[in-house]
N, C-alpha and C positions, 0 to 999 in steps of 0.2 A: 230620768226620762230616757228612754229606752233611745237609737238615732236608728232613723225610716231606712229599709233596705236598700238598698242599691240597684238605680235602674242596671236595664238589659244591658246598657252601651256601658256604663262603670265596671261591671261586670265579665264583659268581655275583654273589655281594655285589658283590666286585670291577667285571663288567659292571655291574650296574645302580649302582653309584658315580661311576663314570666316567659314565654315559648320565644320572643327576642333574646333574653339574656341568658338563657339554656337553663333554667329552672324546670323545664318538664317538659314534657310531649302532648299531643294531643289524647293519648288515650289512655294518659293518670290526667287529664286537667279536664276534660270535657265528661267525663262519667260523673265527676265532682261537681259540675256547674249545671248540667240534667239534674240533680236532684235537689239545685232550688228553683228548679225553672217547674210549678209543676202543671203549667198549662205546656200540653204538643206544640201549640200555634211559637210558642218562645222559643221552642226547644227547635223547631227548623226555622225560624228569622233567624238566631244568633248562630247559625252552622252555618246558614246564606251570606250574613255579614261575615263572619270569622274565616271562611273559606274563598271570598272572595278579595277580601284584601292578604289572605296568604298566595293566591293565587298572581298577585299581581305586587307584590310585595315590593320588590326590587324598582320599579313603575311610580310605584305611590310612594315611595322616602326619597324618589327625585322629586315629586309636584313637589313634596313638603319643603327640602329643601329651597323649591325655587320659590313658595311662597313666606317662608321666614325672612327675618334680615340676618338673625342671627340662629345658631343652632339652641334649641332646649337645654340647658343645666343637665349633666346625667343625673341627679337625687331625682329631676319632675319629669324623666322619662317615659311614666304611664302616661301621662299629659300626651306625648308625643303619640302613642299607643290608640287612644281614643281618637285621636286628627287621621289617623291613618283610618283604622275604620272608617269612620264619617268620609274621605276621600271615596273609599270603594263603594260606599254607598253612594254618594254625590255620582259617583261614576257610570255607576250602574244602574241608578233607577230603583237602589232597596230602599224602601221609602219613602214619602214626601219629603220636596225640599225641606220647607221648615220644620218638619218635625225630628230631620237627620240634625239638623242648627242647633235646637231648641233642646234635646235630649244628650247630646253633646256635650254642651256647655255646664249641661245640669251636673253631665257626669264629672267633669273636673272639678267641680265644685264639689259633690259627693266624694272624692277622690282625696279630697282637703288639700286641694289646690286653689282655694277659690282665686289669688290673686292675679291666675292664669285663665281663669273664665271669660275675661276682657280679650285677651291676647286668640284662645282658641275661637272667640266668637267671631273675629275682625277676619283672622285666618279663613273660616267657612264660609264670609260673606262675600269674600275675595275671590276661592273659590268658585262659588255658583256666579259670577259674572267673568270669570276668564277660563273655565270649563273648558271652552272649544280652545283657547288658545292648550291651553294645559296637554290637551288631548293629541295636537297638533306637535309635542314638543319631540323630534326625533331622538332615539334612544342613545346614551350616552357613548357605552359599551354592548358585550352581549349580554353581558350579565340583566342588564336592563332591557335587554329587547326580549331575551326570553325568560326572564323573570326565573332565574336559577342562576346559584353561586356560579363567578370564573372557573373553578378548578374543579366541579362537575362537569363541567359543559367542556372543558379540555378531557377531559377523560371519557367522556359521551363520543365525542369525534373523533379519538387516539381509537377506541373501540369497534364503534362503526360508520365509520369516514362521515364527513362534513354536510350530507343530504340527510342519511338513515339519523342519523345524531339529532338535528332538526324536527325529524319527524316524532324523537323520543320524546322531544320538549314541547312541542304543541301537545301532544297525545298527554303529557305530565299537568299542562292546563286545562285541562277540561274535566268533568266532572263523570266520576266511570258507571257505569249501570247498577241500579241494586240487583246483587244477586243472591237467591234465596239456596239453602242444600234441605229439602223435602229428608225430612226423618219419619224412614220407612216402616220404623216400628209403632209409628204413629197411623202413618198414614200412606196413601199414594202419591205420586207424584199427579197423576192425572186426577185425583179429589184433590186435591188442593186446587189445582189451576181453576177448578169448578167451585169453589169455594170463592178464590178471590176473583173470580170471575160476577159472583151473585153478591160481593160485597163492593163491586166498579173498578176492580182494581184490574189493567191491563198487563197481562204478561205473555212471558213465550217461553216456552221448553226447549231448549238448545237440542241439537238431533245428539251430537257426542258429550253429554255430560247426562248421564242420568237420572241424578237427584237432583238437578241444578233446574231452576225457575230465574227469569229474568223481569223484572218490570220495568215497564216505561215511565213513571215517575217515583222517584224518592219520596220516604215516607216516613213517618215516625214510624219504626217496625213496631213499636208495643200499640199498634192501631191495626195489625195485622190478625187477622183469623187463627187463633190457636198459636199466637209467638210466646204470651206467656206460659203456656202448656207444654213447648217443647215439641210442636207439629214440625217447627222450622226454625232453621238462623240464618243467620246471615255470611256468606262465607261466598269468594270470588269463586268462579268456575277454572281456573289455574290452580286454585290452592285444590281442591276437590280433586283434581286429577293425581293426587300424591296417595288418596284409596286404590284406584285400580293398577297403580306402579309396584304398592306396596303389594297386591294380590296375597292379604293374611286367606289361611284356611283352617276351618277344624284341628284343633290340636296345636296350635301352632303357639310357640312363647313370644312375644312383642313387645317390645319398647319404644316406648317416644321420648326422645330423650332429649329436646326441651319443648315441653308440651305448649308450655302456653304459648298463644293467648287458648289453644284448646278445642279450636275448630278439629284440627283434623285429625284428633283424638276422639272425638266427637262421632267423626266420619266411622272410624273403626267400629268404634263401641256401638253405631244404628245398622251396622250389618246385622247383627245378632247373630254373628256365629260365637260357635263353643270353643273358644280357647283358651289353653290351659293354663295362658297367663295372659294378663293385660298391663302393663309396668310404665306408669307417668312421671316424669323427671322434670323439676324445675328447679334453676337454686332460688328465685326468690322465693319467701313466705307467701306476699301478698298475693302475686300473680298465680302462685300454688293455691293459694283461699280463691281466690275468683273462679278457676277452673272447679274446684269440687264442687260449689255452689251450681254453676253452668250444668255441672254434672247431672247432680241431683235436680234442675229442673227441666233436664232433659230424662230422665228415670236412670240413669247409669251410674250413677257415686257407687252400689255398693260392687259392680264388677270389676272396678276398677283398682289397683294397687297404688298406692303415692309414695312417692320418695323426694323429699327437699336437700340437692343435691347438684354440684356442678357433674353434670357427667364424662365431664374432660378430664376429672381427677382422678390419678392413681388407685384413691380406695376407694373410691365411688361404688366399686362394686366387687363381687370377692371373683376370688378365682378362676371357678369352676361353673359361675356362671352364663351360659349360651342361648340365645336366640335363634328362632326361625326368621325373625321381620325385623328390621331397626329402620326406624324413620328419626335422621338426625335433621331436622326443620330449623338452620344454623342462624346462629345468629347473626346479622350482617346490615347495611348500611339501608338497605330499604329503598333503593332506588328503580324499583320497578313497582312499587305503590306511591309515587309522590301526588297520584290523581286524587287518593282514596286518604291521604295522611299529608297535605301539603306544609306542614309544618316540619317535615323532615329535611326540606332546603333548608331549613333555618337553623336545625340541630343539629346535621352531621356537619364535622370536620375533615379535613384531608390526613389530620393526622389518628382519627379514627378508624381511617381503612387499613391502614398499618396492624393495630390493634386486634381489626376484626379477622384481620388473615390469619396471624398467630394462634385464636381461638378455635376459627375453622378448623386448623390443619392439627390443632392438637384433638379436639375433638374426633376428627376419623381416625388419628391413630388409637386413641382409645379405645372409640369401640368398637370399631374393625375387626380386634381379637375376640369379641365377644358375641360375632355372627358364627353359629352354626357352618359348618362346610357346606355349601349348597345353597344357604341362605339367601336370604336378598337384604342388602343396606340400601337405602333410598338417600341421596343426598339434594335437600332440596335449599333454594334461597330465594326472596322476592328483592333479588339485586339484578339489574343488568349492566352490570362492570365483570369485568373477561377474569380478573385475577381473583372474583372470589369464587369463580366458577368452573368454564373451563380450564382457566387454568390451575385453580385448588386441586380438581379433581386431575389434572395431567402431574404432577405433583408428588400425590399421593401414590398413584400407580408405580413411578421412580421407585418410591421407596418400598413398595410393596409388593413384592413377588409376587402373595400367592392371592391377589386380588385381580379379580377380571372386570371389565366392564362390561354391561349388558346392553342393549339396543333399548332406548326409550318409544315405547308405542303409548300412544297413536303418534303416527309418524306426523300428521297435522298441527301436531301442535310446535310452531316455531321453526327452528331451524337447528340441525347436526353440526355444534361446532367441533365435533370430533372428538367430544369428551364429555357427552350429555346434549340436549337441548334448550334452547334459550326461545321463550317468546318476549314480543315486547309489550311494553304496556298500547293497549288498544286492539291488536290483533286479537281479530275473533274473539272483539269486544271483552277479554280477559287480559287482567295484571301483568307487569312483566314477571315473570317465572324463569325459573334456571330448574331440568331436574337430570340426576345423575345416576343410575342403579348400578351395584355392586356388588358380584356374587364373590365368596371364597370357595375357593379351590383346595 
C-alpha cells in the first residue's frame, strides 16, 4: 500500500528544514515543491506561509522557545520547522485558527513523528490563547527586532550608519513588487499593459525602465497572458538596467560571464540586434540546463553560444579572444534581494563574504584582459555591502592601469559612491543593485 502524500504544511516544513540547516536555497527547493503543488491556489498559500515565517524568522524561534520547556532533540528538528510555520500563520491570519492546528499536527505525524503530534498540538493551543501576550514580548536583541542575522546588521550600519542601515532592514521585510521585462520581439510594452489590463490585472509602466511593467498584486506568473509563450518574465527593474549600461550594438562580440539564472541574457538576446557573437558562461550544469530551456522558450537557444565554465579560470578562454561588451553579473552574498529571496538571512555566512570577494576580484582580473580597447565591462551585484562593491571595484582600478571608470547613467538611480552606484532595496521601488562600468584604454 502505497503512504497518502504529504499535506502542504509537511511539505513546507520540509523546504524551510532544509533552508535552516543550509541544505538549499530557495530557488533549487521551491521550483522542486511548484511541481507537486499542481493547483496555483497551493503554489501562492505555501510562498504566503514559507515567506512569512522567513520574514519573521528570528521573531518566531523566540515565541518557540518561550513556549517549550525544553528545546526539540536535533534528529526531530523538522517538527520544530512545521511549529514555526503554524506561528506565522497564527500570527498573521494565513488561515483559520483550527485549520493552522489541525493541519499541523497532521504534518508531524506524516513527518513520522507521530509521538510529537501531542507535544506540537498542546504547543499551538497555547499559542492561540497567549498570542497577544507573545506579541507583546519586546525583542531580545537586534537580531530579533529586525529579524536579520548580528553580523549583517553590523555590516549594514558600518556601511551606512545606524538610520539608512534600519531603513535597509525594514525595506528587506516587506514584500517587493512584481516586476514584468516586456519581450519586445514578442510584443509591446504598451499591448501587453492592454492585455493584462483586459484580463483585471493592475499594472504600471515605470517612466525610466523601458520593458519593465509593474503589478499591484503578486500572482502565479504562469496565470499571466502569453508567460508561457515568452511575451514576458519576470525580472526586477535594477537588474533590467545592466541592458542599457551594457549599450551592445550591431556587430558587437558579448559575454555574460555568469549567465545564470539568465534574465539579463535574456534582456540582450529580445533587443534582436545582429551580433557577431552572443557567449553564455556558467560553471554549473544544472543552472547551465535551465537557462537553455528559458532560452528556447523565449525563441533565442539557437542565437546563443554556451560554454560550462568557471570564467575566472585561467583557460577558461584562449588567448586571442576579445570582446566588445562583458557583463560579469558576480557572484555575491545577495544582500540587496533578501525582500524577493528571504531565505538568504538564513544561508549566508560571514565567512562567505570572505570567499565571495576572492572570487569577484579574480574574476575582473580575468576578464578585463579580454575587453577590446574601447570596450565596456559592466560590473554588476544585488549586494548592498561597500567591500564587494565599491570597494571591489576601488581595488581593481589599483591594480589596473590601463582601466578607466565610466560614469553610471541614469544618474537616478542610487547614489555615486565614487566607484559605481549603489541603490537600496526599495528605492524607486527596485532591488538593492550595485553597478560599475569599465572601459580599457
Amino acid at each position: 500500500m502505497s503512504e497518502l502524500p504529504l499535506n502542504l504544511r509537511a511539505q513546507l516544513a520540509q523546504v524551510l528544514h532544509d533552508m535552516r540547516t543550509g541544505r538549499g536555497s530557495g530557488l533549487e527547493l521551491l521550483p522542486r515543491l511548484d511541481r507537486q503543488l499542481a493547483d496555483p491556489r497551493d503554489r501562492a498559500l505555501a510562498r504566503a506561509m514559507l515567506f512569512a515565517t522567513l520574514r519573521g524568522i528570528e521573531r518566531y524561534e523566540r515565541w518557540l522557545s518561550d513556549l517549550l520547556e525544553r528545546p526539540i532533540p536535533g534528529k526531530l528538528k523538522v517538527v520544530e520547522s512545521v511549529l514555526l510555520l503554524a506561528l506565522a500563520s497564527l500570527d498573521l491570519g494565513i488561515d483559520a485558527e483550527h485549520a493552522v492546528v489541525s493541519a499541523s499536527v497532521d504534518a508531524v505525524r506524516q513527518l513520522k513523528h507521530p509521538t510529537m503530534a501531542g507535544l506540537a498540538n498542546a504547543v499551538l493551543r497555547r499559542t492561540q490563547r497567549e498570542l497577544a501576550r507573545l506579541r507583546a514580548l519586546p525583542p531580545a536583541n537586534a537580531a530579533e527586532q529586525h529579524n536579520h542575522p548580528a553580523w549583517l546588521i553590523d555590516l549594514l550600519v558600518r556601511d551606512w550608519g545606524q538610520a539608512q542601515a534600519e531603513l535597509i532592514l525594514a525595506a528587506n521585510n516587506r514584500p517587493g513588487p512584481l516586476c514584468l521585462r516586456v519581450n519586445r520581439q514578442r510584443t509591446t510594452r504598451s499591448d501587453y499593459l492592454a492585455r493584462l489590463q483586459t484580463a483585471g490585472r493592475a499594472a504600471r509602466a515605470p517612466d525610466d525602465l523601458p520593458d519593465a511593467l509593474l503589478l499591484d498584486d503578486s500572482v502565479d506568473v504562469h496565470s499571466l497572458p502569453g508567460f508561457d509563450e515568452g511575451d514576458v518574465s519576470v525580472q526586477d527593474g535594477a537588474a533590467q538596467l545592466a541592458l542599457s549600461l551594457l549599450a551592445p550594438a550591431a556587430g558587437d562580440r558579448v559575454l555574460d560571464a555568469c549567465a545564470a539564472p539568465g534574465g539579463k541574457l535574456a534582456h540582450i538576446a529580445e533587443q534582436g540586434l545582429a551580433l557577431t557573437r552572443l557567449l553564455a558562461c556558467d560553471v554549473s550544469p544544472p543552472r547551465l540546463k535551465r537557462m537553455q530551456q528559458n532560452m528556447e522558450r523565449l525563441g533565442f537557444g539557437e542565437h546563443i553560444e554556451w560554454r560550462e565554465v568557471d570564467a575566472g579560470h585561467a583557460k577558461a578562454f584562449a588567448d586571442d579572444e576579445r570582446f566588445e561588451r562583458i557583463l560579469l553579473d558576480a557572484p555575491c552574498t545577495g544582500t540587496g534581494v533578501i525582500r524577493r529571496h528571504p531565505d538568504i538571512r538564513l544561508l549566508r555566512q560571514p565567512d562567505q563574504l570572505r570567499d565571495l570577494k576572492r572570487t569577484q576580484a579574480r574574476l575582473l582580473d580575468r576578464l578585463f584582459p579580454l575587453l577590446a580597447p574601447g570596450g565596456r565591462l559592466v560590473y554588476a551585484t544585488c549586494s548592498v555591502l561597500a567591500e564587494e562593491n565599491a570597494g571591489q571595484i576601488a581595488a581593481f582600478l589599483k591594480r589596473h592601469t590601463d582601466a578607466r571608470l565610466l560614469p553610471v547613467v541614469p544618474e537616478w538611480f542610487g547614489r555615486d559612491t565614487g566607484f559605481g552606484r549603489q541603490i537600496l532595496p526599495g528605492e524607486h521601488e527596485l532591488d538593492g543593485f550595485f553597478y560599475a562600468v569599465l572601459t580599457r584604454t
